[in-house]
N, CA, C and O atoms as a CHARMM CRD file, in Angstrom:
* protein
*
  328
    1    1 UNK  N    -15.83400  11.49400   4.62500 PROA 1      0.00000
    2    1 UNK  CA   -14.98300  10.53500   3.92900 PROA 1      0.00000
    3    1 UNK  C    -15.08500  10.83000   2.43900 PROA 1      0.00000
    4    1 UNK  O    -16.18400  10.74700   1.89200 PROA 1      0.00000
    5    2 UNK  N    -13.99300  11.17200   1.75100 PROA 2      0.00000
    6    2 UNK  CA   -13.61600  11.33500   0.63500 PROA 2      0.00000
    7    2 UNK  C    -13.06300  10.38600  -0.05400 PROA 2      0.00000
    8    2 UNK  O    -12.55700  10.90700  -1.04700 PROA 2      0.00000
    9    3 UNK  N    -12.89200   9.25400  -0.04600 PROA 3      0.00000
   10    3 UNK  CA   -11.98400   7.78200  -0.63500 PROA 3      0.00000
   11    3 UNK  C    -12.59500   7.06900  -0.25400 PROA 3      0.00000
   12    3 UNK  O    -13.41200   7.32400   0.63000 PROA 3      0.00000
   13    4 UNK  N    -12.43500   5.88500  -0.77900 PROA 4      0.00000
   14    4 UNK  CA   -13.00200   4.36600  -0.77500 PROA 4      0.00000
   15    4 UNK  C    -12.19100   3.78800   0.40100 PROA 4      0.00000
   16    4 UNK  O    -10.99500   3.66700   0.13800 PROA 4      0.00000
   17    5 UNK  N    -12.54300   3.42200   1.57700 PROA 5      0.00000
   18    5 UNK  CA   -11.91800   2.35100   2.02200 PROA 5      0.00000
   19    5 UNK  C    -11.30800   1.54700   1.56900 PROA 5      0.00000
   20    5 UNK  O    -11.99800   0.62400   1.13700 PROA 5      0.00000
   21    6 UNK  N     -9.88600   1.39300   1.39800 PROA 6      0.00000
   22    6 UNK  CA    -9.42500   0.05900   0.12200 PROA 6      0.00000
   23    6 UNK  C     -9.46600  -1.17700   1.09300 PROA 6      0.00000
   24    6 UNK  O     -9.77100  -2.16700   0.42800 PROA 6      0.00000
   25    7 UNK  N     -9.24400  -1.53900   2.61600 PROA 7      0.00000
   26    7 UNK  CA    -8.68300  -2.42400   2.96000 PROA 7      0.00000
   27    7 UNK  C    -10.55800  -2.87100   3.17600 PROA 7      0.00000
   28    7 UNK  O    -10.65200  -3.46300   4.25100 PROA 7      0.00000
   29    8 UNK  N    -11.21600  -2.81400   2.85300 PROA 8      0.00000
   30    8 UNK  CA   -12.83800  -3.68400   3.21000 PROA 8      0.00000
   31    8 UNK  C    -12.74800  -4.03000   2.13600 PROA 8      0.00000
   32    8 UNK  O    -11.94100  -3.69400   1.27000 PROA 8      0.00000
   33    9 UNK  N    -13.73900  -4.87100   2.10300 PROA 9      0.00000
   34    9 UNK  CA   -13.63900  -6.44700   1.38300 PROA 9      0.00000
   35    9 UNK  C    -14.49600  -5.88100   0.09100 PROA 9      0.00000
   36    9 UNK  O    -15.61900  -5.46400   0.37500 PROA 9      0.00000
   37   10 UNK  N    -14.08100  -5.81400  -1.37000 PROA 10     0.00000
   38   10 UNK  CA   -14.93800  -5.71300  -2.30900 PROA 10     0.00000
   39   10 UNK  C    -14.37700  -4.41800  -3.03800 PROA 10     0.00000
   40   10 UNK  O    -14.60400  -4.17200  -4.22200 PROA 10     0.00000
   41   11 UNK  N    -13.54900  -3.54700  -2.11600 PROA 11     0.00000
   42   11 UNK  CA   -13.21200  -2.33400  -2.66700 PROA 11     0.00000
   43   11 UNK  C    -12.28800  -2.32800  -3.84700 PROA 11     0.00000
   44   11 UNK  O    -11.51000  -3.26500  -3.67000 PROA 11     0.00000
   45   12 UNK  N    -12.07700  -1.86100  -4.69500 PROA 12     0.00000
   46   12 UNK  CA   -11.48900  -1.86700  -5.90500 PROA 12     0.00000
   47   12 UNK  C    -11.21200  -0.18800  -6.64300 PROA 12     0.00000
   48   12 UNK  O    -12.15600   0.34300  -7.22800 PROA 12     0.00000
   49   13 UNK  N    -10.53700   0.17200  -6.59200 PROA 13     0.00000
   50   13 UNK  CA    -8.68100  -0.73100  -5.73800 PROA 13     0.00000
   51   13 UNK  C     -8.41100  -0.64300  -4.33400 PROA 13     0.00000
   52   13 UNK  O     -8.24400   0.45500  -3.80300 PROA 13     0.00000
   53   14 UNK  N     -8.34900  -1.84400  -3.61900 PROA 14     0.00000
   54   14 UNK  CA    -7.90900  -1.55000  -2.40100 PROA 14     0.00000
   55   14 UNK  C     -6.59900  -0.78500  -2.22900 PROA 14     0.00000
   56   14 UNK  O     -5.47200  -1.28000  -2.24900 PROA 14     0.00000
   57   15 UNK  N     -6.83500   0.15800  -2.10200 PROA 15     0.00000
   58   15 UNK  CA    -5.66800   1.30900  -1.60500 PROA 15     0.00000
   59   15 UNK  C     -5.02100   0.71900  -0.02300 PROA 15     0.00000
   60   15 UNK  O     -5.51000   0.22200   0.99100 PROA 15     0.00000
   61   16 UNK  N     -4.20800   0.94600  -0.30700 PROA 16     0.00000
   62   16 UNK  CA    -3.29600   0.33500   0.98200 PROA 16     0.00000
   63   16 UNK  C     -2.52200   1.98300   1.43700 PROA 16     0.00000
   64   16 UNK  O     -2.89500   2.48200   2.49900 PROA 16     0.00000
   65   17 UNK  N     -1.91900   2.41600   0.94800 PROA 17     0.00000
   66   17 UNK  CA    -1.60000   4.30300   1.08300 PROA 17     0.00000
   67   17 UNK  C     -2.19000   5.22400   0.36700 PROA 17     0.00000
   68   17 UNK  O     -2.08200   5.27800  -0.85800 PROA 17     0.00000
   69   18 UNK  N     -2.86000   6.02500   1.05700 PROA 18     0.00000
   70   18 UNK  CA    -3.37800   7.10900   0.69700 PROA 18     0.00000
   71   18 UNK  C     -2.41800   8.37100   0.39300 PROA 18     0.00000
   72   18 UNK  O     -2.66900   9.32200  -0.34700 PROA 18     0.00000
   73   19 UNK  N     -1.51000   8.18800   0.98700 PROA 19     0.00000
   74   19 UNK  CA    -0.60500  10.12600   0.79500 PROA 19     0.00000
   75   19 UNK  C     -0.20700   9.57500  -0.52300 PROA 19     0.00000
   76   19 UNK  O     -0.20300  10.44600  -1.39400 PROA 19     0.00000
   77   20 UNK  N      0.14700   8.32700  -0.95500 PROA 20     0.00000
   78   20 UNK  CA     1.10300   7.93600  -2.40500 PROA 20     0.00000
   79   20 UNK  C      0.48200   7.43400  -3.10200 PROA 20     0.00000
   80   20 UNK  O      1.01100   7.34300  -4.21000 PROA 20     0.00000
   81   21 UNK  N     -0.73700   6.89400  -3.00400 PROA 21     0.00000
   82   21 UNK  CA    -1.63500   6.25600  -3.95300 PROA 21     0.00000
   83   21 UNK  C     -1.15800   4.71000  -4.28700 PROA 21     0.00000
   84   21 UNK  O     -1.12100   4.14900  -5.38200 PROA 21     0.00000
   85   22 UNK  N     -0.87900   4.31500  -3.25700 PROA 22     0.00000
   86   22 UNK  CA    -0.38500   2.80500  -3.69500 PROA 22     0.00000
   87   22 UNK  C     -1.48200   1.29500  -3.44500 PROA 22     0.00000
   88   22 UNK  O     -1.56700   0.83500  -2.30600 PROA 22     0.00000
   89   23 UNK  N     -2.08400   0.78500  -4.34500 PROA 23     0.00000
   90   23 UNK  CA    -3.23000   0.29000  -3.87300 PROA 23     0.00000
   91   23 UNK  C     -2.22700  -1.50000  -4.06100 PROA 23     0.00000
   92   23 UNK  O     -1.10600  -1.82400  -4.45300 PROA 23     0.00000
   93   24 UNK  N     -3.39200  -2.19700  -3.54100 PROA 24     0.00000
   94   24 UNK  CA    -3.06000  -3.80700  -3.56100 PROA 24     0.00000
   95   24 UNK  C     -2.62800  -4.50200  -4.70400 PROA 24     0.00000
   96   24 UNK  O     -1.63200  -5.17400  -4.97300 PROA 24     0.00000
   97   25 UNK  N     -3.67000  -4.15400  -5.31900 PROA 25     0.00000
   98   25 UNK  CA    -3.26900  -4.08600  -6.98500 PROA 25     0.00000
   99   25 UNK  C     -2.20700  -3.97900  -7.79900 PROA 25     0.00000
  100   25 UNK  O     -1.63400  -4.77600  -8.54100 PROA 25     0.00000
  101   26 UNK  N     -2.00900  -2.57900  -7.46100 PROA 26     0.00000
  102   26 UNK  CA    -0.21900  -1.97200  -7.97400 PROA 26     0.00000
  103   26 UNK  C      0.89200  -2.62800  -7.50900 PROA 26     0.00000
  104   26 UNK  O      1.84700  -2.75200  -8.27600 PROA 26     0.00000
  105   27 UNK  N      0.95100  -3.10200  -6.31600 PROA 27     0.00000
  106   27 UNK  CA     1.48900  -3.95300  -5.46100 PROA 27     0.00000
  107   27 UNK  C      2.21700  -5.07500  -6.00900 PROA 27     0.00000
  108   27 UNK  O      3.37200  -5.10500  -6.43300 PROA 27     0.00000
  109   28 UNK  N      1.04900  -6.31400  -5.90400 PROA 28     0.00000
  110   28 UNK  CA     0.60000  -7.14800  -6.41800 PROA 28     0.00000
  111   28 UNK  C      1.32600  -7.25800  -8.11900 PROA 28     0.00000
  112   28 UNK  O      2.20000  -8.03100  -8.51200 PROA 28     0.00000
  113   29 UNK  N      0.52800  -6.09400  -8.94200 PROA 29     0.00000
  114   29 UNK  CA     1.05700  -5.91000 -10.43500 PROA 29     0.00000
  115   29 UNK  C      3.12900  -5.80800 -10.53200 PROA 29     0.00000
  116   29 UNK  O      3.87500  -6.22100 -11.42000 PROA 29     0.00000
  117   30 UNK  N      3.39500  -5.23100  -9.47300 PROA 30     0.00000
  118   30 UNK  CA     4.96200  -4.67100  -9.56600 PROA 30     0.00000
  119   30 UNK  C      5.37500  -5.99900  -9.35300 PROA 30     0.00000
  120   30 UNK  O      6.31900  -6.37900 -10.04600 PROA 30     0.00000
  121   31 UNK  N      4.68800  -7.10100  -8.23600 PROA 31     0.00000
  122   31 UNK  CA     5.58800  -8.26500  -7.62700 PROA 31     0.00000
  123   31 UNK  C      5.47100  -9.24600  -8.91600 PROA 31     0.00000
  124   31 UNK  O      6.45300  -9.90600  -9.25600 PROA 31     0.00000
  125   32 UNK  N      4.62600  -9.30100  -9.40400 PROA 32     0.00000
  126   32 UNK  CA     4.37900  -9.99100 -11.00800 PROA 32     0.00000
  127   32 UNK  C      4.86600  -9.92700 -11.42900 PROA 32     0.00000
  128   32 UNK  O      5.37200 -11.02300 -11.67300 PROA 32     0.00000
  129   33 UNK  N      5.47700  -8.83500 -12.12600 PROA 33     0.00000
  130   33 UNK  CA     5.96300  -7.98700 -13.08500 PROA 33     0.00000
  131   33 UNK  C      7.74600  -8.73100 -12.53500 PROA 33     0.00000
  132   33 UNK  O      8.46300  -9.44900 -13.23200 PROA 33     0.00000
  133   34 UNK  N      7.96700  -8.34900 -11.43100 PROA 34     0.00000
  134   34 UNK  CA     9.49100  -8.49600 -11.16600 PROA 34     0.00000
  135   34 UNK  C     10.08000  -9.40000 -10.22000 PROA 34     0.00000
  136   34 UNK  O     11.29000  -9.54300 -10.04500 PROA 34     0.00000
  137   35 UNK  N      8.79300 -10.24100  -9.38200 PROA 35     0.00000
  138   35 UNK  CA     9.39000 -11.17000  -8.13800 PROA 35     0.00000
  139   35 UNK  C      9.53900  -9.92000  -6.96500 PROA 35     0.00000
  140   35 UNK  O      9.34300 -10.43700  -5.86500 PROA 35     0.00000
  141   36 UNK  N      9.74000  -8.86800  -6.86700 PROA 36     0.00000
  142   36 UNK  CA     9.65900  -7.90200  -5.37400 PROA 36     0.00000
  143   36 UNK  C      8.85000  -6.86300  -5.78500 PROA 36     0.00000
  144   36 UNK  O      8.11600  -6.78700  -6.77100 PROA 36     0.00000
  145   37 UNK  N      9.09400  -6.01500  -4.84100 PROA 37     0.00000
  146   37 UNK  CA     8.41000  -4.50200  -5.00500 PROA 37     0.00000
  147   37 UNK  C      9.02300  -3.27600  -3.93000 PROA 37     0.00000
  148   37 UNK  O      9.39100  -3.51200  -2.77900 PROA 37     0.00000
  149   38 UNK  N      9.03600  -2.10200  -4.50200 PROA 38     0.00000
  150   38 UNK  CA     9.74100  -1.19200  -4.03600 PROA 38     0.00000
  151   38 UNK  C      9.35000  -0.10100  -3.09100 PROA 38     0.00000
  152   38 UNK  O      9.92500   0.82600  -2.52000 PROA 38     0.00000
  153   39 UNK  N      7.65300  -0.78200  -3.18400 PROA 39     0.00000
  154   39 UNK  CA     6.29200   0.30700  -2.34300 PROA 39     0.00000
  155   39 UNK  C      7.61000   1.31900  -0.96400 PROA 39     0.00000
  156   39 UNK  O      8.03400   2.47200  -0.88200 PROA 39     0.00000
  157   40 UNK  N      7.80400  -0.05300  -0.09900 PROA 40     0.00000
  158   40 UNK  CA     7.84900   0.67800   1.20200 PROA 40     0.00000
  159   40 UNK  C      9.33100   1.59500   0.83100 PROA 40     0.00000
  160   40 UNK  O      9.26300   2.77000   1.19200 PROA 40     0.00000
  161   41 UNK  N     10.19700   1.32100   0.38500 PROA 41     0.00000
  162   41 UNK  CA    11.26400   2.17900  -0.21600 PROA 41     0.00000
  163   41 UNK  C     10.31200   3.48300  -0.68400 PROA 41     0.00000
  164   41 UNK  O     10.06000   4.45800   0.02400 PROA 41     0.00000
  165   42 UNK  N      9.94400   3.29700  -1.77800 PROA 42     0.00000
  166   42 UNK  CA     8.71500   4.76300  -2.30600 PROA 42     0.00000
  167   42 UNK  C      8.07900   5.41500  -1.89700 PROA 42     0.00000
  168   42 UNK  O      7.80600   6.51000  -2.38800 PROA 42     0.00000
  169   43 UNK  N      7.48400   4.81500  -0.52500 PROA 43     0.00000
  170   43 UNK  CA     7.01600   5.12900   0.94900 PROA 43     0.00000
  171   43 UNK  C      7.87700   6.35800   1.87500 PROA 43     0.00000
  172   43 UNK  O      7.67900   7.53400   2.18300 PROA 43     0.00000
  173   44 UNK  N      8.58300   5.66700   2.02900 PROA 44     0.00000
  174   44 UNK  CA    10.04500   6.31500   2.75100 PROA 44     0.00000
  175   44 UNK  C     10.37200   7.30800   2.48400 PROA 44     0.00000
  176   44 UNK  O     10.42000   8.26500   3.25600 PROA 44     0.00000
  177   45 UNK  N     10.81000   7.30300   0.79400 PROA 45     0.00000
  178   45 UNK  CA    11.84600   8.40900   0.37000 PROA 45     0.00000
  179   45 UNK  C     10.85400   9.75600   0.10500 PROA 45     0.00000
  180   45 UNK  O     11.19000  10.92400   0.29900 PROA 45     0.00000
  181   46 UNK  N      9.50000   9.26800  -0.40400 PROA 46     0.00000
  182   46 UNK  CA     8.31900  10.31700  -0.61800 PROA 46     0.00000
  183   46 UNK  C      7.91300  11.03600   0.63000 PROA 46     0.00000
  184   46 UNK  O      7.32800  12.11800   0.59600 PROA 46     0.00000
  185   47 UNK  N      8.24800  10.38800   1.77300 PROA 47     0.00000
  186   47 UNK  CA     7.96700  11.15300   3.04800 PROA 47     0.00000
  187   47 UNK  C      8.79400  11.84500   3.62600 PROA 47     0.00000
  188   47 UNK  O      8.44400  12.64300   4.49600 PROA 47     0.00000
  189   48 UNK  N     10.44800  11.63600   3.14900 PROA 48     0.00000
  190   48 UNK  CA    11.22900  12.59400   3.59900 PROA 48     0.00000
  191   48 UNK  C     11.15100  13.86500   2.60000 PROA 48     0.00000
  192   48 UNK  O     11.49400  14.91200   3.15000 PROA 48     0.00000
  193   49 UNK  N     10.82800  13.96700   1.45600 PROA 49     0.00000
  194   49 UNK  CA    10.70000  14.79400   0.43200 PROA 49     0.00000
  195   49 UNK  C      9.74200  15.66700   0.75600 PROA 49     0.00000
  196   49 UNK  O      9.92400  16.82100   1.14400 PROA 49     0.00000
  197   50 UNK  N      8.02400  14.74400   0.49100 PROA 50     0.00000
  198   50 UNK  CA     6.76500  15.52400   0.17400 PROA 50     0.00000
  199   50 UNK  C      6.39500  15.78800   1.91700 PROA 50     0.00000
  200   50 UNK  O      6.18000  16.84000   2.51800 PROA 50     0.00000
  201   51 UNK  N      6.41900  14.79300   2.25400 PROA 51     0.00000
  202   51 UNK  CA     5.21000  14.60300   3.69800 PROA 51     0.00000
  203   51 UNK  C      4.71400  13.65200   3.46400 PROA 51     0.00000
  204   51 UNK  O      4.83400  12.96600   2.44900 PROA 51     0.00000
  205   52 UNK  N      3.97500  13.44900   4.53500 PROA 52     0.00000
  206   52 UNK  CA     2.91000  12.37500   4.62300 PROA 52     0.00000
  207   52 UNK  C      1.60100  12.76000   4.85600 PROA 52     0.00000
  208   52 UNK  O      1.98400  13.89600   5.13700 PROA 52     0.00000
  209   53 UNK  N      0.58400  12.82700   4.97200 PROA 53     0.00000
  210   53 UNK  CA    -0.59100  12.80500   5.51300 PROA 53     0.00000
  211   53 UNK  C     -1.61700  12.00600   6.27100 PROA 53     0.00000
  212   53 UNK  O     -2.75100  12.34100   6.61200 PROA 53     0.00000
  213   54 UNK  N     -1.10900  11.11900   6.41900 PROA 54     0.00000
  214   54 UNK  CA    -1.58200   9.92000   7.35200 PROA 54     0.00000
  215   54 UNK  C     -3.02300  10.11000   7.59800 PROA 54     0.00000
  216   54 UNK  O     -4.02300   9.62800   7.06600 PROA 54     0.00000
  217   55 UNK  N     -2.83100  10.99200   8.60700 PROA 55     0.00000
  218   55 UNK  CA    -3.58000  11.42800  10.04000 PROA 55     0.00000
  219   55 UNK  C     -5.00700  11.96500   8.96000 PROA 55     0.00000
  220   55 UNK  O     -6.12000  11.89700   9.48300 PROA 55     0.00000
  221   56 UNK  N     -4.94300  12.31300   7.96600 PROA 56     0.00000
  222   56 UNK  CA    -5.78000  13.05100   7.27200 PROA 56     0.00000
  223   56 UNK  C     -6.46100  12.13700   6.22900 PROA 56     0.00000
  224   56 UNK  O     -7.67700  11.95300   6.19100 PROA 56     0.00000
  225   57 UNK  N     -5.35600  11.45500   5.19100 PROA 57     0.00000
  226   57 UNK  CA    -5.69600  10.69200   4.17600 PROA 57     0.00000
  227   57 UNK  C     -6.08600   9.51800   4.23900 PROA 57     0.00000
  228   57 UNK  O     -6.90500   8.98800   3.48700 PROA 57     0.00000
  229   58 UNK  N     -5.26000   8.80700   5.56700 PROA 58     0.00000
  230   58 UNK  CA    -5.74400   7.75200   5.56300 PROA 58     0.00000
  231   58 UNK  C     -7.26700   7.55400   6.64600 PROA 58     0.00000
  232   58 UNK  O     -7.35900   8.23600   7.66600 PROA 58     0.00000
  233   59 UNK  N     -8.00700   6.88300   6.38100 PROA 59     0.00000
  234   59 UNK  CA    -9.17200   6.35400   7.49400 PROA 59     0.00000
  235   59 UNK  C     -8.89000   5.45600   8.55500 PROA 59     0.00000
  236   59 UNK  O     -9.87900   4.80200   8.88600 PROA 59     0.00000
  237   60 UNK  N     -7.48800   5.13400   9.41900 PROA 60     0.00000
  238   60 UNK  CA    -7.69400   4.71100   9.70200 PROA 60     0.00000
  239   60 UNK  C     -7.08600   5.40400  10.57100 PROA 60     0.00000
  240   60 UNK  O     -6.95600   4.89000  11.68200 PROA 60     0.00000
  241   61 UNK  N     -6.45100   6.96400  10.30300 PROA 61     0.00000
  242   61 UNK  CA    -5.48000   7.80200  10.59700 PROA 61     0.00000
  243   61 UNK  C     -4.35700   7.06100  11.23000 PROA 61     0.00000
  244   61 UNK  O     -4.16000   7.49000  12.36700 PROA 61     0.00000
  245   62 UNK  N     -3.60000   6.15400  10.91100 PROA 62     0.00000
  246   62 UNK  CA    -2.56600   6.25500  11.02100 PROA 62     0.00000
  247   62 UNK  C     -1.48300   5.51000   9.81200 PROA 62     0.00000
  248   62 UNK  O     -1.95700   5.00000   8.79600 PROA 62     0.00000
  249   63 UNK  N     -0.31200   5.52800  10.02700 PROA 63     0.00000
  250   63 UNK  CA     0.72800   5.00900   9.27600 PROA 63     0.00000
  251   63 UNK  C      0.68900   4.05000   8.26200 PROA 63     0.00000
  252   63 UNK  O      1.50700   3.13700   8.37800 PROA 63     0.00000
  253   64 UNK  N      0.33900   4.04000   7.81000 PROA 64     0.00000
  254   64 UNK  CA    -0.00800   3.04600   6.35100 PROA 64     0.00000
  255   64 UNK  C      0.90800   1.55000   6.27700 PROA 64     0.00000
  256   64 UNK  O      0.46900   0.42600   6.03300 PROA 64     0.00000
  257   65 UNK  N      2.51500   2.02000   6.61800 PROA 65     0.00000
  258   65 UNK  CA     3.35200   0.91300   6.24100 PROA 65     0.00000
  259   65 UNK  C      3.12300  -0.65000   6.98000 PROA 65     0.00000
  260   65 UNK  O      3.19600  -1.76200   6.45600 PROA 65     0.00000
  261   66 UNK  N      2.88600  -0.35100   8.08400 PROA 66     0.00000
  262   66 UNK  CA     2.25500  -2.07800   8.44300 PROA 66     0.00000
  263   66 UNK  C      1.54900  -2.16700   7.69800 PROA 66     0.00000
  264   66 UNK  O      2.04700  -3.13100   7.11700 PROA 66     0.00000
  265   67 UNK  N      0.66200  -1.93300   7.13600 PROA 67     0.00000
  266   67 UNK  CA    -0.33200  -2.52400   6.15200 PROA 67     0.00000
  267   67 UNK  C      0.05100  -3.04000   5.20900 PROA 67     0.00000
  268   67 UNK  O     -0.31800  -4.17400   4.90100 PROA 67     0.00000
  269   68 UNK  N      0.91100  -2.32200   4.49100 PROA 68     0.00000
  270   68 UNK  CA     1.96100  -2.03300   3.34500 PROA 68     0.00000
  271   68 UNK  C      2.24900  -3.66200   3.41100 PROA 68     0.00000
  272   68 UNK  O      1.64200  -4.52300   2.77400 PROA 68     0.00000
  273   69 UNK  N      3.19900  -3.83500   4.23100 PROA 69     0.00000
  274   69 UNK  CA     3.56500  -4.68700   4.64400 PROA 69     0.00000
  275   69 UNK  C      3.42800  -5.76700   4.66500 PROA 69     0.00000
  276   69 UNK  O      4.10700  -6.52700   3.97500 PROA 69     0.00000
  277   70 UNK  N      2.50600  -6.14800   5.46800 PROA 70     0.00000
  278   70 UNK  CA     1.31200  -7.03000   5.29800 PROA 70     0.00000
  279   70 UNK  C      0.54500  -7.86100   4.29500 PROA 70     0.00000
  280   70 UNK  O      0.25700  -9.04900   4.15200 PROA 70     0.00000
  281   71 UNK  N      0.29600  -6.47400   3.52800 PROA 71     0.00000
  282   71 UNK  CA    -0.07800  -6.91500   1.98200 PROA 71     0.00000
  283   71 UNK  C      1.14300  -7.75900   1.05200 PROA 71     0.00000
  284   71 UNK  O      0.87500  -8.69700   0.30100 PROA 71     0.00000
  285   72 UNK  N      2.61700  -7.17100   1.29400 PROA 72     0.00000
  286   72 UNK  CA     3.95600  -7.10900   0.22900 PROA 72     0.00000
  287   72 UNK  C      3.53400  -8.75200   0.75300 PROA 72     0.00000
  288   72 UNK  O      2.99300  -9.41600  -0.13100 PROA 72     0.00000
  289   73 UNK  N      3.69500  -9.32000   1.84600 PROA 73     0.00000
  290   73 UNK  CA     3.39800 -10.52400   2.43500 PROA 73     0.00000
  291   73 UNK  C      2.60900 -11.72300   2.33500 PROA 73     0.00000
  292   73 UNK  O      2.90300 -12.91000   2.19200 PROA 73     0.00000
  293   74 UNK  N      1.47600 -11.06000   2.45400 PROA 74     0.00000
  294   74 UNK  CA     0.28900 -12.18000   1.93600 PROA 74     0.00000
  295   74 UNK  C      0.45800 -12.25300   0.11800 PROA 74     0.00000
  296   74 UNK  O      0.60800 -13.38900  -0.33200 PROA 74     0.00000
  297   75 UNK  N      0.44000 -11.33900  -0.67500 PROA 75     0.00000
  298   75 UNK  CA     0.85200 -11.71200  -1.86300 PROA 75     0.00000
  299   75 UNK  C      2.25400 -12.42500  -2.14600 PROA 75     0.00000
  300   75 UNK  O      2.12100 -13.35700  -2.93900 PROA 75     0.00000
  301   76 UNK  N      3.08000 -12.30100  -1.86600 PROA 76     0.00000
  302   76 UNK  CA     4.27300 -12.89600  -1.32700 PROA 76     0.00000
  303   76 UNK  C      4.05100 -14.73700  -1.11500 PROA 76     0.00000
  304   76 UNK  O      4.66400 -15.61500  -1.72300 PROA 76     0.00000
  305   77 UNK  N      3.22400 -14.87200  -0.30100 PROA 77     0.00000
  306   77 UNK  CA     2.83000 -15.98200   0.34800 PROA 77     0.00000
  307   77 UNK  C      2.32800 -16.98200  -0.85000 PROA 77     0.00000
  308   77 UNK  O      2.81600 -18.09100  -1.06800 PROA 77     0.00000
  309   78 UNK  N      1.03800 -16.25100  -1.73500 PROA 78     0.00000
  310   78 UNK  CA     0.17900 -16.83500  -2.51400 PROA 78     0.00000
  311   78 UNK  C      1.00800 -17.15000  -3.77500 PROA 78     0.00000
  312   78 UNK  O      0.84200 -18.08700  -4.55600 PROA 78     0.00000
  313   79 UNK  N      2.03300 -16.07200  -3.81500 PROA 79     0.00000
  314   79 UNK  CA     2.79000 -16.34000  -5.13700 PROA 79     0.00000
  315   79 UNK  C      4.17400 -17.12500  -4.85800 PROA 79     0.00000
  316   79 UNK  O      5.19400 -17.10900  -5.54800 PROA 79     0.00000
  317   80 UNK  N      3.96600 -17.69900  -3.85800 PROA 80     0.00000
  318   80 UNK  CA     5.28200 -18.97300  -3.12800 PROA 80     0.00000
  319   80 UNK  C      6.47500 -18.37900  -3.52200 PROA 80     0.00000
  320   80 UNK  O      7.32500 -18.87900  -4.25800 PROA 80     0.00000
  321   81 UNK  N      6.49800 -17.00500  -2.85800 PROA 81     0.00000
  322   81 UNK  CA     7.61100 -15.96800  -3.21300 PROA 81     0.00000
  323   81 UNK  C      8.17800 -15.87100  -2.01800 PROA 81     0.00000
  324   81 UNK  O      9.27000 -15.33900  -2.21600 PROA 81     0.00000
  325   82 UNK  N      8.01700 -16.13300  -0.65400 PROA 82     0.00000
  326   82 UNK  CA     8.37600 -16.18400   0.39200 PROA 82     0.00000
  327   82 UNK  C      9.68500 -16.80500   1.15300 PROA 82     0.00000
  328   82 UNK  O      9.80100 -16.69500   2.37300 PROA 82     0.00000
């Protein structure tokens, strides 16, 4: 293991994608910043372009975007953006 686990409790920055570098934080900072966020779009279009690496980068080897997701959500929730 080469990276921090982002999604365990304490990690900083919880990284939520590994192939794009998109952590909770950044997330979080973009939905602040503007009321949405563009992660899973950036997600998308970077994987038809670059690749992905999932299987490799991430620890949990697989697909990042439920997580993604998840997260856009629960921050979503807290910031009565829902």
């Amino acid at each position: 293991m080469n990276v921090i686990v982002g999604l365990k409790n304490g990690a900083s920055p919880q990284t939520v994608c590994y192939c794009f570098n998109w952590s909770k934080e950044k997330i979080a900072h973009e939905i602040n910043r503007t009321g949405n966020t563009n992660v899973i779009e950036d997600i998308k279009e970077k994987m038809k372009s670059q690749g992905c690496s999932c299987e490799i980068s991430n620890p949990s080897g697989k697909c990042c975007l439920k997580d993604v997701s998840e997260v856009i959500k629960n921050i979503k929730a807290q910031l009565n953006l829902t």
